[in-house]
TITOR-135700 format. One line per 10 residues: number of its first residue (from 1); their letters; for each residue x, z, y of N, C-alpha, C. Coordinates in Angstrom, 2 decimals, m for minus. Atoms other than C-alpha are relative to their C-alpha. Layout:
// residues N
NUM = A = X Z Y X Z Y X Z Y  ...
***
This chain:
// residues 156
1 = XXXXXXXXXX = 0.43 1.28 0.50 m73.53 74.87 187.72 0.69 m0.25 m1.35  m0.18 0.20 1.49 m73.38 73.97 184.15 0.72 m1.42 0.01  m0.73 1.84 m0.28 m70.83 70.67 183.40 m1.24 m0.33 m1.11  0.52 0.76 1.33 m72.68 68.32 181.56 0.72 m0.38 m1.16  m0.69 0.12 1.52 m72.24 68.05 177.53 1.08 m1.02 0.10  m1.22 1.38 0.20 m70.38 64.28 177.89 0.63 0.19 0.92  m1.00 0.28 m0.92 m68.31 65.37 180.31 1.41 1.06 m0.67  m1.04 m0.81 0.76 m66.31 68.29 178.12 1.02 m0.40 m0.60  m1.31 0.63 0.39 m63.73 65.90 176.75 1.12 0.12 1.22  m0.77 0.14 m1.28 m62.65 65.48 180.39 0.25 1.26 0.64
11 = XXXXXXXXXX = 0.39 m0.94 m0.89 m63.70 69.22 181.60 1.53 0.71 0.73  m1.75 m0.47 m0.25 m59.48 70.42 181.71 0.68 m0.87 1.25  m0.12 0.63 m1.35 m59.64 67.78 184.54 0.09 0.47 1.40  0.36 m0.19 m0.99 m61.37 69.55 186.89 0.99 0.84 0.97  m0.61 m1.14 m1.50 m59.64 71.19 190.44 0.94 m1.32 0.45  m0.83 0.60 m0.65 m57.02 70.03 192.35 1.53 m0.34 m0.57  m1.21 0.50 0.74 m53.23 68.26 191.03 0.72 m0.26 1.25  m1.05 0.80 m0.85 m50.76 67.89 193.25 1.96 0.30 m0.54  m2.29 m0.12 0.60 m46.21 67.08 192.54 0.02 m1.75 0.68  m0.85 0.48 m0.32 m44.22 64.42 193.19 m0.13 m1.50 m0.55
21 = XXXXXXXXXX = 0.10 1.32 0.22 m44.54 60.67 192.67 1.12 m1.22 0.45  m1.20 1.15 m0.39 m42.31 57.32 192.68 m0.56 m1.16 m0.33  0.22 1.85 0.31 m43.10 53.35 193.01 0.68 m0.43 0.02  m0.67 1.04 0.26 m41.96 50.53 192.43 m0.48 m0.91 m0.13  0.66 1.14 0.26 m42.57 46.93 192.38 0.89 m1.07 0.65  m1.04 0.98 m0.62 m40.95 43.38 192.84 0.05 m0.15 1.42  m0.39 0.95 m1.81 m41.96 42.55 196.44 0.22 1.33 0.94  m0.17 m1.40 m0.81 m41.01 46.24 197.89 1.00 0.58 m0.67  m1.47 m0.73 0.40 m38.28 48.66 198.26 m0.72 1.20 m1.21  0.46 m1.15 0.88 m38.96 51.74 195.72 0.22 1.41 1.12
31 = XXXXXXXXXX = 0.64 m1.00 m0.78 m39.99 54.95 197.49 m0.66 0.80 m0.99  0.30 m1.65 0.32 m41.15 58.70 196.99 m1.24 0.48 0.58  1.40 m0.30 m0.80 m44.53 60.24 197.75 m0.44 1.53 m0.35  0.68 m0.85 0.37 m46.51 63.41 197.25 m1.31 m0.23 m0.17  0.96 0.49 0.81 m49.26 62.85 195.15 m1.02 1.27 m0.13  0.98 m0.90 0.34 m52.80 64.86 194.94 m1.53 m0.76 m0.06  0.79 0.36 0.94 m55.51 64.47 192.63 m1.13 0.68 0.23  0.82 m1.54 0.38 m59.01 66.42 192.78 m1.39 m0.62 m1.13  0.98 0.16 0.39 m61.73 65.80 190.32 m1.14 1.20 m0.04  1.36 m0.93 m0.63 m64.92 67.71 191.01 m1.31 m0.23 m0.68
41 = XXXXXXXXXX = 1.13 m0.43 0.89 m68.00 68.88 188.84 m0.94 m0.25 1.08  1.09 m0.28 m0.99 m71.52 67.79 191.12 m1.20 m0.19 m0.85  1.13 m0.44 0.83 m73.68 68.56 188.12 m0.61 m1.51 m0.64  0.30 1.29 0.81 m74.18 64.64 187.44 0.76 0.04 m1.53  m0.79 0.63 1.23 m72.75 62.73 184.28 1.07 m0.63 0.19  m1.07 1.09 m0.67 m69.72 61.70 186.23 0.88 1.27 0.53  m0.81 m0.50 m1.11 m66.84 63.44 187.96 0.30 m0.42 1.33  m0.96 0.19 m1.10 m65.76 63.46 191.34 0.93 m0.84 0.41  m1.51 m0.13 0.07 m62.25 61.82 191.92 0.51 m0.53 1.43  m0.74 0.42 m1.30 m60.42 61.38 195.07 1.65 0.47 m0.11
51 = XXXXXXXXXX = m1.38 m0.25 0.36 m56.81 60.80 195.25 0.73 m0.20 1.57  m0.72 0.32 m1.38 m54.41 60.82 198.45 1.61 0.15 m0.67  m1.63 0.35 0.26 m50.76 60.28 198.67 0.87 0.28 1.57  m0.27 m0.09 m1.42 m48.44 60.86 201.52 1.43 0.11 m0.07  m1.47 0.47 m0.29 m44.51 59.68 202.42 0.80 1.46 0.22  m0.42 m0.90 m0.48 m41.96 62.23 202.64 m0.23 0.77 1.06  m0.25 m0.80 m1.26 m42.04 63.37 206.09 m1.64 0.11 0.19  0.57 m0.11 m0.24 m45.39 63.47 205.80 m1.92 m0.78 0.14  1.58 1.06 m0.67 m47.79 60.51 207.09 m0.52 m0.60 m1.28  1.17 0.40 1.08 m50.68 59.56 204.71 0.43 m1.48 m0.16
61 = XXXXXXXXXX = m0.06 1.40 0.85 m49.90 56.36 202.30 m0.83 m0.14 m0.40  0.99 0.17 0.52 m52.84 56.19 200.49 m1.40 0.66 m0.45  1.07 m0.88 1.07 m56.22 57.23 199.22 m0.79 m1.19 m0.76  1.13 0.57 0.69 m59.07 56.38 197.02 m1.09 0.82 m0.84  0.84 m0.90 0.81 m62.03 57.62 195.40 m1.25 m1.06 m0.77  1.00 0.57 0.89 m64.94 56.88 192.91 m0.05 1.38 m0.89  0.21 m0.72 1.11 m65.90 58.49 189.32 0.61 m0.23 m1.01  m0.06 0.43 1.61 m65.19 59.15 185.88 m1.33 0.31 m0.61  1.19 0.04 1.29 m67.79 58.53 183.48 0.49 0.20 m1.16  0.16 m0.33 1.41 m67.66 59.82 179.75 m1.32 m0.37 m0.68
71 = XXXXXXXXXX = 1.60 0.91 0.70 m70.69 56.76 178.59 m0.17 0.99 m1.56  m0.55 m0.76 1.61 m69.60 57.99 174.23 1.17 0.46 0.03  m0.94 m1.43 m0.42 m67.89 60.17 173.14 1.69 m1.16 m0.42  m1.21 1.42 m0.19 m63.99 58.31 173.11 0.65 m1.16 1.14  m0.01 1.11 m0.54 m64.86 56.03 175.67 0.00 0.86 1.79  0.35 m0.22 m1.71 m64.16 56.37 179.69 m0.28 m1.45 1.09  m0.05 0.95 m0.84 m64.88 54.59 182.59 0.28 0.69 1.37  0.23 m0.42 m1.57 m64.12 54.77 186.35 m0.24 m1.36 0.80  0.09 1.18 m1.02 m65.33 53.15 189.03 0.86 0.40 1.24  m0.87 m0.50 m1.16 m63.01 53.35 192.23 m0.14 m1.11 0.86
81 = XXXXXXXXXX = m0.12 1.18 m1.20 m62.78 52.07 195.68 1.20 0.69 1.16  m0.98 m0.22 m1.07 m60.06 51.65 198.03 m0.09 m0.92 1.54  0.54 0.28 m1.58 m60.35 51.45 201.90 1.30 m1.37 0.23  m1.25 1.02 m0.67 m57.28 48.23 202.01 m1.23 m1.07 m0.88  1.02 1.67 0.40 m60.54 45.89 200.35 0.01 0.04 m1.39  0.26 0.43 0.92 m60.27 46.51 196.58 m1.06 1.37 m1.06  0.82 m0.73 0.54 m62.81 47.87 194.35 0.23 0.07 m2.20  m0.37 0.67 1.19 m61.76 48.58 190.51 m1.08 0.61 m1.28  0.97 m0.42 1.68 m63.92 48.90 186.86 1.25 m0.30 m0.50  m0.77 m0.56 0.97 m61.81 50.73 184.87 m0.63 0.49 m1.12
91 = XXXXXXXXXX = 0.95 m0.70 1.16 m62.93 51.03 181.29 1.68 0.46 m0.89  m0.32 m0.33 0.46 m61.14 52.61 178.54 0.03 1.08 m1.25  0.01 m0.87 1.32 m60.42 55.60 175.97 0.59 0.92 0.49  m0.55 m1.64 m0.06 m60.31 59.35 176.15 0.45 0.43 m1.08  m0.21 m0.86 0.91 m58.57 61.46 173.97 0.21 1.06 0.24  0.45 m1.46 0.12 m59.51 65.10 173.27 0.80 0.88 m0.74  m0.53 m0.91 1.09 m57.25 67.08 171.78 m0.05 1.37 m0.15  m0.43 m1.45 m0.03 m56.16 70.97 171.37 0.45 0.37 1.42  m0.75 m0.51 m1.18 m53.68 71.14 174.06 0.23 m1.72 0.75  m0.51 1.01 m0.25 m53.48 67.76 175.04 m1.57 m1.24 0.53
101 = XXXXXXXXXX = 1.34 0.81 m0.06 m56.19 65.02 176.93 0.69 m1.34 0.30  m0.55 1.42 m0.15 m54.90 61.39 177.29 m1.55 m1.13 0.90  0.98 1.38 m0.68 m56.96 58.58 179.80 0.32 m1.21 m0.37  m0.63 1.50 m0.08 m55.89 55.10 179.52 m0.97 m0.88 0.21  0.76 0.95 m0.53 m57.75 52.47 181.37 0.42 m1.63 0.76  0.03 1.32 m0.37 m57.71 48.86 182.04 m1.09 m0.59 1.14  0.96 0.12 m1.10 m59.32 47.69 185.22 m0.07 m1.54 0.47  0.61 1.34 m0.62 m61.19 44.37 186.53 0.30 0.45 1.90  m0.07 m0.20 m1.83 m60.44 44.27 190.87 m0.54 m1.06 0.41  0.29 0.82 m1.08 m62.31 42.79 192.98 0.32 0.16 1.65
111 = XXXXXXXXXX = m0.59 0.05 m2.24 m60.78 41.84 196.81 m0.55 m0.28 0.96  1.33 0.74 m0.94 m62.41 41.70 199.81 0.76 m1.31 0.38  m0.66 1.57 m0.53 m61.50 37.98 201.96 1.70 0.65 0.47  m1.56 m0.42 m0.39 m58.83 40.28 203.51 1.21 0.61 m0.48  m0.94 m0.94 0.40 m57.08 42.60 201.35 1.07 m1.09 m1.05  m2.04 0.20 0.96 m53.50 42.16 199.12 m1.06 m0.65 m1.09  0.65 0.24 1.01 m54.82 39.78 196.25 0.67 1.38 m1.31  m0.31 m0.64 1.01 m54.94 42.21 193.28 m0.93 m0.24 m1.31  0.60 0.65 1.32 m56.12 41.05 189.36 m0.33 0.63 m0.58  0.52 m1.22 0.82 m55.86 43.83 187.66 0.72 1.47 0.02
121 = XXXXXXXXXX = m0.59 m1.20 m0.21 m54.67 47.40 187.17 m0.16 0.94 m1.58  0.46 m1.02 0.99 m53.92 50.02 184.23 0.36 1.21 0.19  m0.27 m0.59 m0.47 m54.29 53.35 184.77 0.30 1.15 m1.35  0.04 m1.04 0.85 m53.08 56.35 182.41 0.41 1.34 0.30  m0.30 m1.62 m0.55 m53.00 60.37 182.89 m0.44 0.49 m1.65  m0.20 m0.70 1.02 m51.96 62.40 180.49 0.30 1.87 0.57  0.16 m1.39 m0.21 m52.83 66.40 180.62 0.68 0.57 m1.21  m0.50 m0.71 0.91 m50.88 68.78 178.62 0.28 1.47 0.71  m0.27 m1.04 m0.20 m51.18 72.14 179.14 m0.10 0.06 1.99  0.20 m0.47 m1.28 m51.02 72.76 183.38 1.20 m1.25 0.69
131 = XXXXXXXXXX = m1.03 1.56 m0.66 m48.96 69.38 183.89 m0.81 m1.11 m0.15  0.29 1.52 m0.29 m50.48 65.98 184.75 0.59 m1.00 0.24  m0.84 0.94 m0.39 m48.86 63.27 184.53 m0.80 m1.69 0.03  0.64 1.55 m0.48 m49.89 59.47 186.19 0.96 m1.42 m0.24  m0.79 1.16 0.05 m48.69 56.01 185.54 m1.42 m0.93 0.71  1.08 0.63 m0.60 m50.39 53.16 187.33 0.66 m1.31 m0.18  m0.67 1.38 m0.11 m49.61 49.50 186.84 m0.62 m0.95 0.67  1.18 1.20 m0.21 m51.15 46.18 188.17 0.96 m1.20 0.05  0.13 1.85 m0.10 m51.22 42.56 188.53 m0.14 m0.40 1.15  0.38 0.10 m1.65 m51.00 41.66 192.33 1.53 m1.13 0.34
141 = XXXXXXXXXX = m0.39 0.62 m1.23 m49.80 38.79 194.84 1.19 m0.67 m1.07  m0.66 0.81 0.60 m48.62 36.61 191.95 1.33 0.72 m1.26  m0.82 m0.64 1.06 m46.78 39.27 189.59 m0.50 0.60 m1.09  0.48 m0.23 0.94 m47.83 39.60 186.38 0.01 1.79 m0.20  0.33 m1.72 0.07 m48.74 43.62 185.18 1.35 0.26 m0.35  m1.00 m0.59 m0.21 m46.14 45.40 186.20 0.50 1.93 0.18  0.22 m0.92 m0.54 m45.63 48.89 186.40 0.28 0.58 1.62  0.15 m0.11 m0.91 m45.96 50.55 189.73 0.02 1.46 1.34  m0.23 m1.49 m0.19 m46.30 54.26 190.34 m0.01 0.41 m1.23  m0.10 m1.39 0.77 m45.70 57.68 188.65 0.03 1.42 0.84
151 = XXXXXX = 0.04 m0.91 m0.53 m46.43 60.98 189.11 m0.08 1.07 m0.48  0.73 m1.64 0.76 m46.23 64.85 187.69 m0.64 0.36 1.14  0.61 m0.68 m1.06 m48.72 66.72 189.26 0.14 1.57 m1.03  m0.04 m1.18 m0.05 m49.33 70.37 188.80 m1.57 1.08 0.36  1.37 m0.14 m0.47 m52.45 72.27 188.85 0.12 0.87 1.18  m0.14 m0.07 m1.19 m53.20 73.21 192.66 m0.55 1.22 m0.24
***
């Protein structure tokens, strides 16, 4: 399967990422995770992306999934949804370089009646060479944007 043309800014994306991650945030202790990433080619104008996470010893902390879109060329978007009630539009800016791809995205959340209020979120991954690296921030349960996780990953 052939990637599609607007997706070649992003194409150094594709497979699996997994290393080592750390949070943080005011209303919680700070904690350690193992972090894995996969974005996946299905011949659309979009990638794949599903992410999981999981506590030292093991037991699953988190997932989520949705797409990336490459609308022009510069410009990204993802849409994502997470199974605790929030759903996020993430727009932003790709950069393409030589050895080097940069994301950075700013995201709108919407909550279901039940989940953690959350406002907003920014997300950035930076590729260089066979290292990935994640930052994640947000706006949640009355704390202005804060940062929140990090993570090197590693290509799998």
């Amino acid at each position: 399967m052939e990637l599609v043309p607007s997706l070649a800014p992003v194409a150094a994306l594709l497979g699996t990422w997994r290393g080592d991650g750390a949070g943080e945030y005011p209303t919680i202790e700070d904690f350690t995770y193992t972090d894995e990433v996969v974005f996946t080619d299905v011949g659309k104008p979009f990638l794949h992306y599903v992410q999981r996470s999981w506590s030292p010893d093991g037991t699953p902390m988190h997932t989520e999934t949705g797409y990336l879109r490459i609308p022009v060329v510069g410009t990204a978007e993802m849409i994502l949804a997470q199974p605790m009630g929030q759903t996020e539009l993430a727009e932003g800016t790709v950069v393409a370089e030589a050895d080097r791809l940069v994301l950075e995205l700013k995201a709108r959340v919407s909550s279901s009646a039940t989940a953690k209020q959350v406002d907003a979120t920014t997300r950035r991954y930076e590729l260089t060479g066979d290292r990935l690296v994640t930052s994640f921030a947000m706006a949640a349960v009355g704390v202005p944007m804060t940062h929140h996780l990090s993570s090197e990953l590693r290509r799998a």
